[in-house]
N, C-alpha and C positions, 0 to 999 in steps of 0.2 A: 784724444779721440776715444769714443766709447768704443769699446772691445766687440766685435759684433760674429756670433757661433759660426762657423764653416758648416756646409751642409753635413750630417749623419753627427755631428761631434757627439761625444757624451762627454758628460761628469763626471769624478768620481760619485761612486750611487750606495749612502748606506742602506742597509738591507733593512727597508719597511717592519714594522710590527708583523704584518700577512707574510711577508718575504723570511720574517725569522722563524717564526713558527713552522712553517711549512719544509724551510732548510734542515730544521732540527729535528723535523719527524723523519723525512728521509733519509738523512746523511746517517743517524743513533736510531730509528727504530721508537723511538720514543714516544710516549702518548703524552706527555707535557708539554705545555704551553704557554710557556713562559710570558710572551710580550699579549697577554691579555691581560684586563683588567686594567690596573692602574698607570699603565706605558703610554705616554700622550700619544696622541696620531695627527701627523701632522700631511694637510693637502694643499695641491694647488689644481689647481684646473678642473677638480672634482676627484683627481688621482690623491693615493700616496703613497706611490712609487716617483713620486719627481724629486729627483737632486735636490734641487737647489732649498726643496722645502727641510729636508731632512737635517733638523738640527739636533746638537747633543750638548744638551746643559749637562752640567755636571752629576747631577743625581742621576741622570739614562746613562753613565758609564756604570754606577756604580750600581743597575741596575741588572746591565749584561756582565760586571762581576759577579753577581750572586748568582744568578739564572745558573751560566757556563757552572760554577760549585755542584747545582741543584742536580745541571745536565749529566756532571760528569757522575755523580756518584748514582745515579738511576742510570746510565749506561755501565758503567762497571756492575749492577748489580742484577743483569741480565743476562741468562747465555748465550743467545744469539748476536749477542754484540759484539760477547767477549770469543767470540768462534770464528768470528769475520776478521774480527781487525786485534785480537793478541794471540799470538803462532806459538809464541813459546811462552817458557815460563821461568827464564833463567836472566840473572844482572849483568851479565854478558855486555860486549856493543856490539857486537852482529847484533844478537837480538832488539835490544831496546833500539838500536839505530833503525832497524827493518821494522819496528814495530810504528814508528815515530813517521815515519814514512809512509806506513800504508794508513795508519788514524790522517795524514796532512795530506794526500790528495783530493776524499771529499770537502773533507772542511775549508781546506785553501782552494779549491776547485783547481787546481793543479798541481803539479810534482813537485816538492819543495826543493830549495836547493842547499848543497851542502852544507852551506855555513845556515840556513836553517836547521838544517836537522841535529844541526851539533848544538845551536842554541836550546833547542826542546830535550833534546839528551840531556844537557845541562840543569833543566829542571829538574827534570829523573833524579838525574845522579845526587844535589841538593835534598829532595824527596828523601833519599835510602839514607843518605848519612841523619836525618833527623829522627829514624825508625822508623820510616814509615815501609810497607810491605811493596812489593813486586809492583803488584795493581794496584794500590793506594798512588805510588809516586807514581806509576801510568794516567790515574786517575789527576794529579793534577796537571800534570802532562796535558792532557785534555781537554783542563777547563782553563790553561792558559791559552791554547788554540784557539777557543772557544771566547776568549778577550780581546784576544789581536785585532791589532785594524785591518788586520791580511781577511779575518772572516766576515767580519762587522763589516764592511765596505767594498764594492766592486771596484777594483781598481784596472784599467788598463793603461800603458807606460807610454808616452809619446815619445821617439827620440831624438825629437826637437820641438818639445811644447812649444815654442812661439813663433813655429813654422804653419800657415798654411799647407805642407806637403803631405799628400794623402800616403797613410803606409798601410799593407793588412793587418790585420787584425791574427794571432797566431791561433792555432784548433784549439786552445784552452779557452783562450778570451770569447771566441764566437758562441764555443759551448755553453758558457753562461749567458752569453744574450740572447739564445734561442731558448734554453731552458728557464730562463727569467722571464723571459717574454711569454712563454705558452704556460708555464705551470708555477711562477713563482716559486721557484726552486733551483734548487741547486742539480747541476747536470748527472744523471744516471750512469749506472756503470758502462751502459751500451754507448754513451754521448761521450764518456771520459775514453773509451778505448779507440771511439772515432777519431777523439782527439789526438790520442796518442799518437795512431799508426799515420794521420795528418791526413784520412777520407773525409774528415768533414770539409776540409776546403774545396771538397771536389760539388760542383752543383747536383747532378744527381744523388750525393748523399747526403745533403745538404736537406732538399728536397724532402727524400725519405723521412727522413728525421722529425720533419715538419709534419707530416704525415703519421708517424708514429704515434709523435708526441701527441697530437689531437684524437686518433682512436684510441689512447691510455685512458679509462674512465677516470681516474681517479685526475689526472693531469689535463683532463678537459676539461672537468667540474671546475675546476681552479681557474682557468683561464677565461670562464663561464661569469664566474663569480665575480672576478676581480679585475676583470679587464671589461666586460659587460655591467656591469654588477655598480662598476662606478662609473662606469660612462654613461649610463643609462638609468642608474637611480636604484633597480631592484635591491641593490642593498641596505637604502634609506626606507623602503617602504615600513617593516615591521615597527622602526623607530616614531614613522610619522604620527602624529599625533591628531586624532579624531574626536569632536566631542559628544558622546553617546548619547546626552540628551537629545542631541538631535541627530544623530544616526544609529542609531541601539543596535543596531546588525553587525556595527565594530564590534570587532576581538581580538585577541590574539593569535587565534587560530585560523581568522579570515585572513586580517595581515600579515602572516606566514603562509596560508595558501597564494594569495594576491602575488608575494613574493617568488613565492616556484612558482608559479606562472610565467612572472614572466625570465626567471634563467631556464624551464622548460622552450619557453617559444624560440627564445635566442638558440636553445643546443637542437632545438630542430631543423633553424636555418645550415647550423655550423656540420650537423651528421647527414644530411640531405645531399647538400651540395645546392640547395634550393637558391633561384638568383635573391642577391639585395635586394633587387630592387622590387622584389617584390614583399619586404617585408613590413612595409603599412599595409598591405591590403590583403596580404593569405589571411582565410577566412578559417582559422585554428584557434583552438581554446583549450589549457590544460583547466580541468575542476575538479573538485571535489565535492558533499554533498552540501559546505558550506557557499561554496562558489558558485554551485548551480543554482543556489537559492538564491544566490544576490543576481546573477544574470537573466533569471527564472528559466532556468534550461531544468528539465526531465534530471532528477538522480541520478548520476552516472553507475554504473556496477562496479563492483571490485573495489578495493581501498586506496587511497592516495588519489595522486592528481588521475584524470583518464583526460586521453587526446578525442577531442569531439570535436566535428565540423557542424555548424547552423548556420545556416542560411539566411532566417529568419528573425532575428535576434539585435538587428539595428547595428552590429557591430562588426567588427574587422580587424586585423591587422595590431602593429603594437599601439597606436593610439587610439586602440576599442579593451586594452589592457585594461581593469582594475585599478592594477597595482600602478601604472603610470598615473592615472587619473586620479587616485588618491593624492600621491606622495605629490603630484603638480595642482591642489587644491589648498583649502586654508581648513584650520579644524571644524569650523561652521558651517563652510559653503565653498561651493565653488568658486575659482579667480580667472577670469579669461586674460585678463593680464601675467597672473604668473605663467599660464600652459602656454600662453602664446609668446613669451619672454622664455620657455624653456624649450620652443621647437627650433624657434632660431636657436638658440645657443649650441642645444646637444647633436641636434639634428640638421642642422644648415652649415655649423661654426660661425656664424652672424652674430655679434654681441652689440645692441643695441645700446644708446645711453643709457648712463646709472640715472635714474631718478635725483631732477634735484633735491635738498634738503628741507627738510619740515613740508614734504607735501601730504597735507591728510587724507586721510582714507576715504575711499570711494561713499563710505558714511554716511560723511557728514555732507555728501550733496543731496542728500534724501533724508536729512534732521534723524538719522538712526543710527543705535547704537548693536543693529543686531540684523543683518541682511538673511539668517538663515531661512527665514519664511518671504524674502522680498526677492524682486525680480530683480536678479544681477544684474542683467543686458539694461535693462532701463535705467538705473540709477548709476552704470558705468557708463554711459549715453549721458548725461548729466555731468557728470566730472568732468569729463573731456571735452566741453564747453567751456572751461578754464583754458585760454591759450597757452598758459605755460606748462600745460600736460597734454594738451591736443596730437602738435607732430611726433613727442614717442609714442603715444600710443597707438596711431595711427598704425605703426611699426609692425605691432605685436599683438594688440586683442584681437584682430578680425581671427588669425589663426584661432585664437582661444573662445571667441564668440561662438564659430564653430562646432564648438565639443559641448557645448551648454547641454544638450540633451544627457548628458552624462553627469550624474550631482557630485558632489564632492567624493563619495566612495567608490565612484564607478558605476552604481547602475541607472541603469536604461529611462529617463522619463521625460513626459510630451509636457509638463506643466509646472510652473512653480509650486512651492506650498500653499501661495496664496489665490491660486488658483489659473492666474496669467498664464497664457502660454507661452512657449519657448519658441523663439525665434530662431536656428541658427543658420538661417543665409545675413552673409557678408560682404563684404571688399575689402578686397587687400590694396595696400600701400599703389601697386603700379597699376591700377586699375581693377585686375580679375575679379569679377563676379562669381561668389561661391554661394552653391547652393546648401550647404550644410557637408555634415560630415564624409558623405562618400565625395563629394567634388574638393573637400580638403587635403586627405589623403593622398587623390589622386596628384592634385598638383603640387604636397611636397616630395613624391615618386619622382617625378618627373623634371624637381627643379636639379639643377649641376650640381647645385652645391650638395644635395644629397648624398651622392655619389661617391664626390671627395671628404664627405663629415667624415665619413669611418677610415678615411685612409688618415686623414690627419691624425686623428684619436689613437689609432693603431699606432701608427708611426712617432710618435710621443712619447706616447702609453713604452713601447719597444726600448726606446732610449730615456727615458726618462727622464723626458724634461718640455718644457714647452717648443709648440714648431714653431720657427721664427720667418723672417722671407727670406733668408737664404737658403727654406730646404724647401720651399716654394716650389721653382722647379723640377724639385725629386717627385713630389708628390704628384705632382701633374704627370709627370714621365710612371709614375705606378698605376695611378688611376686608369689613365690613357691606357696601358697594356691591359689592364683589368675588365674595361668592359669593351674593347676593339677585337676580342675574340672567344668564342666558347659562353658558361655562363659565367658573371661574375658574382663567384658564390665566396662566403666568406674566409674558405680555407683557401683558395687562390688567392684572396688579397693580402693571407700571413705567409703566404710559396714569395708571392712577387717582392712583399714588403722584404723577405729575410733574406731574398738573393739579390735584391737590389745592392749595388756596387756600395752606397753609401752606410748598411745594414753593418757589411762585411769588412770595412775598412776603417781607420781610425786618421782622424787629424788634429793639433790643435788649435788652441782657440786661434783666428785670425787678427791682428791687429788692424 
């Protein structure tokens, strides 16, 4: 029988490229960055923080060997490193014991135990008899730390892996799933002493914590970026690719504005306390004076993005975003089939049929080889006359039919290049008659699955792994408390998500 996850279970979870970097600035102080550039990145579901993607060929060990070298001797060659965590300065084993101990609570995200600390002694001591000085053999002290699979991977210990029997989770283990969850990081000193004295298992500190962590700028931005950032795309936009012959207003600087855009709109809903469900349709815009000009809004004042309301402006909400609208277009032209194939997905959890094999492009039902000056809706109207693409698309372009008034970069127009105008009332799949963009919005606000998209994502995203139907239930029972009182704004749904019973407790897999 296939093995099937108990609700909440997690993985063992190695620590992402975003999750090492971010661990290693914190925990050393460090302005290095090791898992950029050439470290592969591996996803699933749009995350890469999911378990099961996270593989290690051989050359990514031998990658966090050199890094942890690079870390350790640019930590020893700093004094605020060496003030925090080397007390003394003597070859003693009080000291090197006390020293090994307090370098292994952040890095191991909890208190080592004896027969660790004797083994990292052990280095030391190795270390001195080769010559090497005090803080040199400290120094590699740290960059074997920094190798272990004890740092390299989340690990928490079931004590009967092949039980279904739920147990808690001890105030270390939690520490990391709340601190991994909201900042991609390893737990602060304020979260390690919660730990310690055993208040984090108390729900009001718990609470708090969740609370803290999201008004920390710096640990917001994070949670902003990388839990928003890949569920929702802002991270792919500067990547996407535009082709300027036929949109010259593309740059780099627009698709980096595009992009704070929209992790600005997301941190306005998350510092507001503003309802979800209202976030297709708040009528907010971060720009700048490149963004004003592609929306044609007035120059904003002051530098960087500014928060401006318009009224006026045909748009709204995150699907009147740019930056969505680009990165869900093709480098030519707009595709009602990708945005309407990406509202289900990201925003419903709806994943429609894959496309059969060798189906050619909407093209070649209109003898062309270049739609950027032709009428999409018309000659995707034509394709869809083929019965063997008719019922998906039925699926998923009305949605994207829709948004036609917005071209492939995002802005605003009544008419093709060639002159046609733009249609965008539709029907969807169960009948609904939509009159264009503002009756879109309004009824994916209002559809369920809405509601539940961001808990499932959240609730994933938190454990790191795909939700399956066994956590089915959980998620309906979080949802259900999230909008059956008060607003359901998005720091409520990371309060309910992380004091949900299953957040807090471990099982393993079920047979």
């Amino acid at each position: 029988m296939t093995a099937a996850l108990a609700p909440g279970y997690k993985p063992i979870h190695r620590l992402s490229n975003t999750e090492y970097n971010a661990t290693v600035a914190d925990v050393l102080g460090t302005s290095l960055a090791p898992a950029n550039g050439s470290w592969p990145v591996y996803e699933l579901n749009g995350f890469d923080n999911m378990a099961e993607a996270q593989l290690v060929p051989t050359d990514q060990y031998q990658r966090y060997f050199d890094a942890a070298g690079k870390l350790a001797s640019d930590a020893f060659s700093r004094s605020d490193f060496k003030s925090r965590f080397v007390g003394c300065s003597t070859s003693d084993d009080a000291c090197v014991r006390g020293t090994v101990a307090k370098l292994g609570l952040p890095i191991l995200r909890r208190p080592l135990t004896e027969a660790e600390i004797s083994v990292f002694s052990a280095v030391y001591a190795t270390a001195k008899t080769q010559g090497e000085s005090h803080e040199s053999a400290l120094g590699y002290v740290l960059q074997t730390m920094l190798s272990s699979l004890e740092f390299l991977y989340r690990i928490e210990l079931d004590p009967n892996p092949g039980s279904s029997e739920r147990h808690p989770l001890n105030a270390y283990e939690l520490a990391s799933r709340v601190s991994y969850l909201l900042s991609s990081s390893a737990p602060d000193d304020t979260l390690l002493a919660a730990a310690a004295d055993g208040s984090l298992l108390k729900d009001e500190v718990l609470e708090a914590t969740v609370a803290r962590l999201l008004a920390d700028e710096k640990r917001q931005a994070r949670f902003v970026e990388n839990f928003y950032g890949q569920w929702l795309g802002a991270r792919r936009v500067q990547e996407h690719a535009v082709a300027t012959d036929v949109y010259p207003a593309w740059s780099p600087d627009l698709a980096g504005a595009l992009a704070g855009e929209m992790y600005a709109y997301f941190a306005e809903f998350l510092r507001s306390g503003r309802s979800w469900l209202e976030f297709l349709q708040a009528d907010v815009n971060f720009v700048n004076a490149p963004l004003a000009q592609l929306y044609n809004f007035s120059p904003p004042s002051g530098t960087g993005l500014q928060r401006v309301e318009m009224t006026t402006d045909h748009r709204h909400g995150f699907l009147g975003l740019g930056g969505f609208l680009a990165q869900a277009s093709l480098d030519r032209r707009t595709s009602p089939t990708l945005r309407g194939r990406w509202i289900l997905i990201n925003l419903l959890c709806t994943h429609p049929p894959s496309p059969p094999p060798n189906v050619p492009k909407i093209e070649a039902a209109a003898g062309m080889t270049d739609l950027s000056k032709g009428n999409v809706r018309a000659v995707l109207e034509k394709h869809r006359t083929n019965p063997a693409c008719a019922s998906c698309h039925a699926l998923f372009d009305p949605y994207g039919i829709a948004l036609e008034r917005f071209s492939a970069i995002g802005s605003y127009r009544e008419t093709y290049s060639d002159g046609s105008s733009i249609d965008p009332s539709t029907q969807l799949a169960d009948g609904t008659e939509l009159a264009g963009f503002d009756e879109l919005t309004s009824y994916v606000s209002n559809d369920p699955r809405f509601k539940s998209c961001i808990a499932d994502n959240l609730y994933g995203y938190g454990l790191g792994r795909l939700v399956v139907d066994a956590d089915r239930d959980v998620v309906n029972g979080i949802v259900t408390s999230w909008t059956s009182g008060g607003t359901p704004s998005i720091q409520r749904l990371v309060e309910l998500t992380v004091l949900d019973n299953t957040f807090r407790t471990r099982t393993g897999i079920q047979p």
